[in-house]
C-alpha positions in Angstrom: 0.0 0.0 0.0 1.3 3.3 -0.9 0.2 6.6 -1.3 -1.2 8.2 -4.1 1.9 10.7 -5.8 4.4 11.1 -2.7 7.4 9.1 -2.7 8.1 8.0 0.7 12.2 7.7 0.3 12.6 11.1 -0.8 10.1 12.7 1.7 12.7 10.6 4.4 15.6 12.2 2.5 13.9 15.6 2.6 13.8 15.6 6.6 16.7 14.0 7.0 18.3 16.8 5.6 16.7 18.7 7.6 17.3 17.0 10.7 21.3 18.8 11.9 19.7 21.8 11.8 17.3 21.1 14.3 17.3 19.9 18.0 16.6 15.9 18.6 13.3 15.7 20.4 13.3 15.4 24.4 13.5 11.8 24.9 15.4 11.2 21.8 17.8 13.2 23.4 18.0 11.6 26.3 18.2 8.2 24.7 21.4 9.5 22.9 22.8 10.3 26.3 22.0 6.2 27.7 19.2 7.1 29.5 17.4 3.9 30.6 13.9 2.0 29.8 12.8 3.5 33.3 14.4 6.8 32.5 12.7 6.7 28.9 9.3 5.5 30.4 9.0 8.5 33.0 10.6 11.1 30.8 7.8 10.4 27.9 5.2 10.5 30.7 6.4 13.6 31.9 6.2 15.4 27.9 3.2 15.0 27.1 1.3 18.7 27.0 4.7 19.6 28.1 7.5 22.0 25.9 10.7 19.8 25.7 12.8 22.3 27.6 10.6 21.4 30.5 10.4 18.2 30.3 14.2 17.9 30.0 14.4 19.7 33.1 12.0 17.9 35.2 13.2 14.9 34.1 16.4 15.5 35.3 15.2 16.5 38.7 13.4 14.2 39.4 15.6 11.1 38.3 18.4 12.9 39.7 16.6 11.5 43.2 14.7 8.8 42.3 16.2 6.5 38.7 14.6 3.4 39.8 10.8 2.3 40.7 11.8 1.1 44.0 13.2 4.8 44.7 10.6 6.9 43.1 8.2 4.5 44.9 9.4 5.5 48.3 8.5 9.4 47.3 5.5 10.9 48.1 3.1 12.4 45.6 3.8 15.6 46.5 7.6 15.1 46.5 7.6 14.1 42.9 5.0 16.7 42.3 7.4 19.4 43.4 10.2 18.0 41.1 8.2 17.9 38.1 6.9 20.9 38.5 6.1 22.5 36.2 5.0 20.2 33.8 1.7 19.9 32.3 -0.8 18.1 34.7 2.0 17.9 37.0 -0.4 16.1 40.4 -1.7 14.1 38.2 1.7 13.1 37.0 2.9 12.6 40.0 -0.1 9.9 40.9 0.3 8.0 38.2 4.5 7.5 38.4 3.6 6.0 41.7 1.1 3.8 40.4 3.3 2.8 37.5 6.7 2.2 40.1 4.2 -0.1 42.4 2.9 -2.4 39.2 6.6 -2.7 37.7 7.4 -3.4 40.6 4.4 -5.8 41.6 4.5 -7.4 38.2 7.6 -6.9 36.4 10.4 -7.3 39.3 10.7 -3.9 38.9 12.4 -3.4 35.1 10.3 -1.7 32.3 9.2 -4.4 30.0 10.1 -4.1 26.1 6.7 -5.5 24.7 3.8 -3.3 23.7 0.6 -5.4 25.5 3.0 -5.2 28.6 3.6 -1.9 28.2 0.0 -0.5 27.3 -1.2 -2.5 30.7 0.6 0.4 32.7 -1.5 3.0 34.4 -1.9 6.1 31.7 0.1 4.5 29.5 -1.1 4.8 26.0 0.2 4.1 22.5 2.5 7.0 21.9 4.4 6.1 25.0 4.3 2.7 24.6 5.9 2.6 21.0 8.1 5.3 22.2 9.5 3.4 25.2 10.4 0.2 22.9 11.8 2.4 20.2 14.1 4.5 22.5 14.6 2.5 25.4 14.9 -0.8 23.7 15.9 -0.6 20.0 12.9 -2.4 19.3 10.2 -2.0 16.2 7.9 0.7 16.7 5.6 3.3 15.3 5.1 6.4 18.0 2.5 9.4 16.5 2.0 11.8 18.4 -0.2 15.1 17.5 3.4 16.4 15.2 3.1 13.0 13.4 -1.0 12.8 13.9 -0.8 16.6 11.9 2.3 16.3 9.4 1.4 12.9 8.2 -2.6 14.3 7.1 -1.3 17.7 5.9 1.0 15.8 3.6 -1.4 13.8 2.7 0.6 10.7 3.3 -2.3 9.3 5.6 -6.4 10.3 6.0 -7.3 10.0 9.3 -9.1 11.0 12.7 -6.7 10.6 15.5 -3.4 9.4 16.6 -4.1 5.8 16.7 -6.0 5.4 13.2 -2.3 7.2 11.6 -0.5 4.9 13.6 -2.6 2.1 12.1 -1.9 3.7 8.9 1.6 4.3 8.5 2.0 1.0 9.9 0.8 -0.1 6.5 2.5 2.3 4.2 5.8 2.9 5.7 8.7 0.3 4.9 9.9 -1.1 8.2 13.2 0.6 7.9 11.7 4.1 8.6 9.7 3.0 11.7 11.7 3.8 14.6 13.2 7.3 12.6 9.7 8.7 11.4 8.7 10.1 14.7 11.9 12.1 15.4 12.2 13.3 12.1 8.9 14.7 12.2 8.4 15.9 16.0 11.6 17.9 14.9 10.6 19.6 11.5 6.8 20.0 13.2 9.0 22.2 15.7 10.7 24.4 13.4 9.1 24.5 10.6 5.5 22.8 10.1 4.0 24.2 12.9 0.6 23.5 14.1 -0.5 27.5 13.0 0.9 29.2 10.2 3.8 26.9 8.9 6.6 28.5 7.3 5.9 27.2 3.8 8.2 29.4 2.4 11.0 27.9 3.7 9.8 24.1 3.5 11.8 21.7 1.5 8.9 19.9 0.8 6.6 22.7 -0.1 6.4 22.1 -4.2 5.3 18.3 -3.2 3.0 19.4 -0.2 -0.9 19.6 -1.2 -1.2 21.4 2.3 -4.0 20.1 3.6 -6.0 22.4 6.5 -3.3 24.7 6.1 -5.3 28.0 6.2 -2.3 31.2 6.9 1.4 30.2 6.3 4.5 32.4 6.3 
């Protein structure tokens, strides 16, 4: 299966290309530096509806005192609510990486486990994570979409869908297996700097003469 007009290896040439002159998103950046499955699991928790600057921050904080479930577990909520902070939704963060430290610890001996079912049976942990977790904190096959991915990938026009979960579905089917695990980077980090969610630069888009922008109502 494969998309009507766009060819897929040179739209992954195009943003590879772009990718030096752009910073690697959060948790790919801490996967660079070794972080580990734990450290990838709480860091991805801690982005969502969060700027990466943040998160980076937080994430350090916090796993500067507490890099393993049995010590995270040992914090109160408000403890890791004050070290998060301030990240989106940061109490209700805080609950749910205890709940997460007591059921990998409960179930798993305390390690992060590397498959998806396993992974998605974690308190508020949904797909994006999930995938994310195996791709950056295992090596392992994945497809993460997140709302850059979700947007880029309809705007294209590579995919048609609703929500996060039907593009993942999607791509899963057009995208050769070799760009699996780079796709969400890639995009998260040209959604950042240059197809942005409200008025994309256009102008200055590599892939502008191949783009049908879809939904794209003011650019620059």
């Amino acid at each position: 299966m494969k998309p009507k007009n766009i060819d897929i290896d040179l739209l992954i040439s195009t943003l590879e290309a772009h990718w030096p002159t752009s910073q690697a998103p959060v948790v790919t950046l801490l996967a660079g530096r070794g972080a580990s499955p734990f450290a990838i699991l709480v860091s991805t928790l801690l982005s969502l509806r969060t700027k990466d600057a943040v998160t980076l921050e937080a994430a350090d904080r916090l796993l500067a005192v507490a890099d393993t479930p049995e010590k995270m577990r040992r914090l109160s909520e408000n403890r890791i609510a004050g070290l998060i902070y301030p990240v989106g939704f940061y109490v209700t963060k805080a609950a749910r990486l205890k709940k997460i430290c007591a059921e990998l610890i409960e179930r798993f001996d305390g390690q992060v486990p590397d498959s998806l079912e396993a992974l998605l049976s974690l308190p508020g942990v949904g797909r994006k994570t999930a995938n994310l977790v195996r791709i950056e904190g295992f090596n392992k096959e994945g497809m993460c979409v997140d709302t850059h991915v979700h947007r880029f990938s309809n705007r294209i026009g590579l995919v048609e869908t609703q929500n996060p979960d039907q593009t993942e579905m999607a791509l899963r089917k057009i995208l050769p297996k070799k760009y699996w695990k780079r796709y969400n980077p890639l995009v998260v980090a040209f959604g950042q700097t240059v197809c942005l969610p409200v008025s994309p630069f256009c102008s200055r888009c590599p892939w502008s003469p191949y783009c049908p922008k879809i939904n794209v109502n003011r650019s620059r």
